[in-house]
DOTISE-920943 format. One line per field, with one value per residue (C-alpha): residue in three letters; residue number from 1; x, y, z. Coordinates in Angstrom, 2 decimals. Last residue first. Layout:
rest	[Ala,...] $
nr	[NUM,...] $
px	[X,...] $
py	[Y,...] $
pz	[Z,...] $
This chain:
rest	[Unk,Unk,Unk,Unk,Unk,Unk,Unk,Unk,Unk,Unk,Unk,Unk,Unk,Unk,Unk,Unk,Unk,Unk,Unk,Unk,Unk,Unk,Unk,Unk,Unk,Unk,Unk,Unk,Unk,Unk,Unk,Unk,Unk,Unk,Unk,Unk,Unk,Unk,Unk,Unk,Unk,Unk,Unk,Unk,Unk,Unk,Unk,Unk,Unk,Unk,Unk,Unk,Unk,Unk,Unk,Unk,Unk,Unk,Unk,Unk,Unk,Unk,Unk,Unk,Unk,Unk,Unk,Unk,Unk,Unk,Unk,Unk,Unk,Unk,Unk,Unk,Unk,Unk,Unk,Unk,Unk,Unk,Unk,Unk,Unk,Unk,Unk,Unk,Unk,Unk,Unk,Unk,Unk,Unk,Unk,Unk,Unk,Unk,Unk,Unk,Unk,Unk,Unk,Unk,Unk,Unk,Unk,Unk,Unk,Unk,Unk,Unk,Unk,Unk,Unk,Unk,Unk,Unk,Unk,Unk,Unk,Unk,Unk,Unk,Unk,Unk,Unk,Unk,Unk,Unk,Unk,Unk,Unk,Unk,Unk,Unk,Unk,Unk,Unk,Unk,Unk,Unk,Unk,Unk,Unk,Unk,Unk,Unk,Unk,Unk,Unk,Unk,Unk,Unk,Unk,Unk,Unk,Unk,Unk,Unk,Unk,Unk,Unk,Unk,Unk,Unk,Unk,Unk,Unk,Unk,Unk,Unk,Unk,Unk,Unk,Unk,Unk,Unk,Unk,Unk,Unk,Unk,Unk,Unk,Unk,Unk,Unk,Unk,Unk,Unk,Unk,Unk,Unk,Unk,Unk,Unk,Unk,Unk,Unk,Unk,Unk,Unk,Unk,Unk,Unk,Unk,Unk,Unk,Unk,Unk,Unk,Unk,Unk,Unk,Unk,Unk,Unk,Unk,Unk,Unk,Unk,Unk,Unk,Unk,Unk,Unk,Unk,Unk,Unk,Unk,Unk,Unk,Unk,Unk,Unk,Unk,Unk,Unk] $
nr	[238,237,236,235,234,233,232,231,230,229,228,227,226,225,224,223,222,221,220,219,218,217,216,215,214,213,212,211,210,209,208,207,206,205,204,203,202,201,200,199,198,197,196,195,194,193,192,191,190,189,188,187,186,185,184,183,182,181,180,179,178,177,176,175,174,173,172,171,170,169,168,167,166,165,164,163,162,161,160,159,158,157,156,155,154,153,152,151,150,149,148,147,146,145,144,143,142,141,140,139,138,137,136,135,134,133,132,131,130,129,128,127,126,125,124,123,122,121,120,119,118,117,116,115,114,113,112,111,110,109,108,107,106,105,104,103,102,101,100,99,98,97,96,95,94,93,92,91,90,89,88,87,86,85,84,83,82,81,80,79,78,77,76,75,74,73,72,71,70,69,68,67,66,65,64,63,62,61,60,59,58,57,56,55,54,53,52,51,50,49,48,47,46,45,44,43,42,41,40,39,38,37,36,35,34,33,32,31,30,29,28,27,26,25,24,23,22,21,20,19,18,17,16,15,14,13,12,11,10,9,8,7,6,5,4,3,2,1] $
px	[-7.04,-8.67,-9.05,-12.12,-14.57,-13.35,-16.42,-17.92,-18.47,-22.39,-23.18,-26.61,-29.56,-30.86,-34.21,-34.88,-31.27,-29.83,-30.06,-27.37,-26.65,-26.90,-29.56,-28.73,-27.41,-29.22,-27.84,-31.76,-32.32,-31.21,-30.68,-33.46,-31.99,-30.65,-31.86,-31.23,-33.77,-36.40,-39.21,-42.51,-45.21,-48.87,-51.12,-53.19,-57.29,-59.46,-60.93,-59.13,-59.60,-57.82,-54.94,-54.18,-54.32,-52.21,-49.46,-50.11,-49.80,-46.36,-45.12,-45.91,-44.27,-41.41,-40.77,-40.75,-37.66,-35.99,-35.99,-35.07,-32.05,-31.16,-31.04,-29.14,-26.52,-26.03,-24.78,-22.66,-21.19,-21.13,-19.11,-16.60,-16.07,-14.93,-12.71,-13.14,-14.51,-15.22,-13.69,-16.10,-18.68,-19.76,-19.69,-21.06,-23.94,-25.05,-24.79,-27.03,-29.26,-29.63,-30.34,-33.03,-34.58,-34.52,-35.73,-38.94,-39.67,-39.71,-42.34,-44.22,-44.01,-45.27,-48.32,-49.02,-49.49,-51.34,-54.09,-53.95,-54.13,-57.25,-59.09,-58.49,-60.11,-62.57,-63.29,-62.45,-64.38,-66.27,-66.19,-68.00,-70.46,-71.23,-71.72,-74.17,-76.33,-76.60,-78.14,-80.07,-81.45,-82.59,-84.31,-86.41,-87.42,-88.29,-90.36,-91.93,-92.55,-94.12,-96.90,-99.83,-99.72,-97.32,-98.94,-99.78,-97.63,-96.57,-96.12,-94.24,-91.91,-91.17,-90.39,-87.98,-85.45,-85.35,-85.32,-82.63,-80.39,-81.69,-79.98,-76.95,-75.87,-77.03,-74.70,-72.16,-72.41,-72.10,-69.44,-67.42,-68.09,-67.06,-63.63,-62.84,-63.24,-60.87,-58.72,-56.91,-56.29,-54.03,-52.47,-51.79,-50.62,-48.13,-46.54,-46.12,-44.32,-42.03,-41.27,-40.55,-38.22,-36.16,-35.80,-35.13,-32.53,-31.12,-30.61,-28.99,-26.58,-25.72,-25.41,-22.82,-20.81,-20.50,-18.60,-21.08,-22.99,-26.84,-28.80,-31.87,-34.00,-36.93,-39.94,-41.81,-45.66,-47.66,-51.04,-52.61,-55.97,-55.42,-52.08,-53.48,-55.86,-52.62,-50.63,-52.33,-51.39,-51.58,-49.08,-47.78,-48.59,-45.38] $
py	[120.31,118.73,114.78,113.42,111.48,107.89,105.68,102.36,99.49,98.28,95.72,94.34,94.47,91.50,90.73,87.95,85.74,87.01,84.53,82.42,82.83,86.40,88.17,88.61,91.90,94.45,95.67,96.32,92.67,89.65,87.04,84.38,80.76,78.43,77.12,74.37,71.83,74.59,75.98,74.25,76.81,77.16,74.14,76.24,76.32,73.89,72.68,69.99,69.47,73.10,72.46,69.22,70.91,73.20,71.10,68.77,71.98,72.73,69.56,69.83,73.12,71.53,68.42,70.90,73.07,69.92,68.68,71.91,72.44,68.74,69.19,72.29,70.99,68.00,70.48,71.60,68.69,67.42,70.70,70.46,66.75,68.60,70.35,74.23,76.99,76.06,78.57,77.54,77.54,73.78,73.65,77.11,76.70,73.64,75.23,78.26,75.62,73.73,77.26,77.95,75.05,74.50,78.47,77.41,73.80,76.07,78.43,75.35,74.15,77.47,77.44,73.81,74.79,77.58,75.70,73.11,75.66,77.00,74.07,73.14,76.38,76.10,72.42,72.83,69.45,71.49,74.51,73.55,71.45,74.52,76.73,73.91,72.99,76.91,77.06,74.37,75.80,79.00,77.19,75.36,78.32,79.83,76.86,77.70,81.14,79.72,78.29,79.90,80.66,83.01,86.34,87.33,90.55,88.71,85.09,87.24,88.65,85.62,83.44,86.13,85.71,81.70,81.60,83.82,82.28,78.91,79.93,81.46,78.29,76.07,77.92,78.18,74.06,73.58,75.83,73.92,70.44,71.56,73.03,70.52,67.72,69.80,70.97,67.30,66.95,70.47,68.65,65.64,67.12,69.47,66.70,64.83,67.24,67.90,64.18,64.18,66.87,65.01,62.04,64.15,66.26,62.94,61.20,64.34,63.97,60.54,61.37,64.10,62.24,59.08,55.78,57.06,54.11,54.17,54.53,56.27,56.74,54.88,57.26,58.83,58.72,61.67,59.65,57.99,58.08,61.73,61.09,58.77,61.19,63.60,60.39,60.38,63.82,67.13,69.57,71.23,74.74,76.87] $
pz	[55.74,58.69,58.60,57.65,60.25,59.71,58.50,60.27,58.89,59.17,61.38,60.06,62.66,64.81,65.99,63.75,62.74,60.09,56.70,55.26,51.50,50.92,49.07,45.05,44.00,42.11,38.84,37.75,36.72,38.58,36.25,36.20,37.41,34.44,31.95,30.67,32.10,30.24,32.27,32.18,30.24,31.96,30.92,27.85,29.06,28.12,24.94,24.99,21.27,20.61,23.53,20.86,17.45,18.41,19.68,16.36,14.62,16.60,15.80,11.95,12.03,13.93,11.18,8.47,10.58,10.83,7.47,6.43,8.57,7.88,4.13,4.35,6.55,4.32,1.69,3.83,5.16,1.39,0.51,3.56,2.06,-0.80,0.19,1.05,-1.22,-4.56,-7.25,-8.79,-11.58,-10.82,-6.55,-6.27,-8.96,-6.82,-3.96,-4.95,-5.91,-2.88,-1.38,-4.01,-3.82,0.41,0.56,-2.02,0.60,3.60,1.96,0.74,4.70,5.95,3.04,4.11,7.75,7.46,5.08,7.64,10.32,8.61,8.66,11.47,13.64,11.40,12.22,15.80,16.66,19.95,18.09,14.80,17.16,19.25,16.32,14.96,18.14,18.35,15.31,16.11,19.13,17.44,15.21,17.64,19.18,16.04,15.68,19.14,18.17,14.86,16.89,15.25,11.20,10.10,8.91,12.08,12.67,16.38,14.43,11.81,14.25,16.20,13.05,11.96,14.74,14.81,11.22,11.01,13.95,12.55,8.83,10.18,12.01,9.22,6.70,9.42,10.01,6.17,6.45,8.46,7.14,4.16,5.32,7.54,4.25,1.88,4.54,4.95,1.55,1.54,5.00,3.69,0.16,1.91,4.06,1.04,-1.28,2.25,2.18,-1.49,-1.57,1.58,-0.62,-3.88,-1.76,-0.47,-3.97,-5.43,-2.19,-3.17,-6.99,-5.98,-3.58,-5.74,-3.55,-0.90,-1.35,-0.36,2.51,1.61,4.95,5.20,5.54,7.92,8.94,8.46,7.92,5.47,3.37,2.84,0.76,-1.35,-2.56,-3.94,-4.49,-8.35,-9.16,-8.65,-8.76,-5.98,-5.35,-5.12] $
């Protein structure tokens, strides 16, 4: 869903994704609490969206106003040539073409070097993946909300408001990882350089062998030496 606009929609590009106090309140009303939360939470995602929809708006201009003068000096610097060869321009338009040529270069280089088509279009990536998010989050909450009034409920109700805060946190942070994995983006894309190969997880543990095979053993044979191997009885005449 788009969001609608509104007075925080230029606030929102003047400041950056910074969170929020989190609502403490009295738990004394389960259902109000948890109404508060989802607004909370709501809000947040409403914002996220609006920073990175505001966000596009100046990318996207300064993009293809560096396209429009990339294609105009690769043009210029193409045709100038021709027509100083024909003769109908007057002398020295190879040099202008020249010239163009250069600043049409200039501008691809400068849209790649500040990755402003490259930003622009994870912003608009971004804010479609968090408006997707945001749809699940309103349909789920109100799945559990039609649960909990036509009933049978299942559970107690503190087993509702753990679910229900389940929900909430799921969302909040599956939004927080898109925004991480923009910023992630975002950061190997102003480098410029190549992606720092993947560290492997504390976690894990060491690669399975694949293929059924064994691993080696423990201590090594010393060089020079052969393995012992058991030997078989010949079989016993029938």
């Amino acid at each position: 869903m788009q969001p609608q606009p509104g007075n925080t929609a230029g606030s929102a590009a003047n400041r950056d994704l910074t969170g929020t106090p989190f609502p403490l309140g009295d738990w004394g009303e389960p259902a109000d609490r948890l109404d508060e939360l989802y607004r909370w939470v709501e809000s947040q995602a409403l914002r996220t969206v609006e920073w990175y929809l505001s966000d596009r708006v100046r990318k996207r201009r300064c993009a293809r106003a560096l396209r429009v003068g990339t294609a105009l000096g690769v043009i210029a610097g193409a045709a100038l040539p021709l027509l100083d060869l024909t003769g109908v321009a007057p002398d020295g338009a190879t040099g202008w073409g020249y010239l163009s040529l250069l600043l049409g270069a200039a501008c691809m280089a400068c849209d790649r070097y500040f990755g402003l088509t490259s930003g622009w279009m994870r912003d608009v990536a971004t804010a479609q993946a968090v408006q997707r998010r945001l749809q699940a989050l309103q349909f789920d909450w109100a799945s559990e909300s039609v649960r909990e009034v036509l009933g049978p409920t299942e559970g107690t109700a503190s087993e509702a408001a753990e679910r229900c805060l389940g929900v909430l946190r799921r969302f909040s942070e599956d939004v927080t990882e898109l925004v991480r994995a923009e910023t992630a983006d975002w950061m190997v894309d102003f480098r410029g350089g190549p992606t720092p190969p993947a560290l492997p997880s504390v976690s894990a543990g060491p690669p399975r062998p694949e293929g059924g095979t064994h691993p080696s053993t423990r201590f090594p044979l010393p060089p020079g030496t052969r393995p012992n191997m058991p030997r078989q009885r010949p079989p016993e005449p029938r």
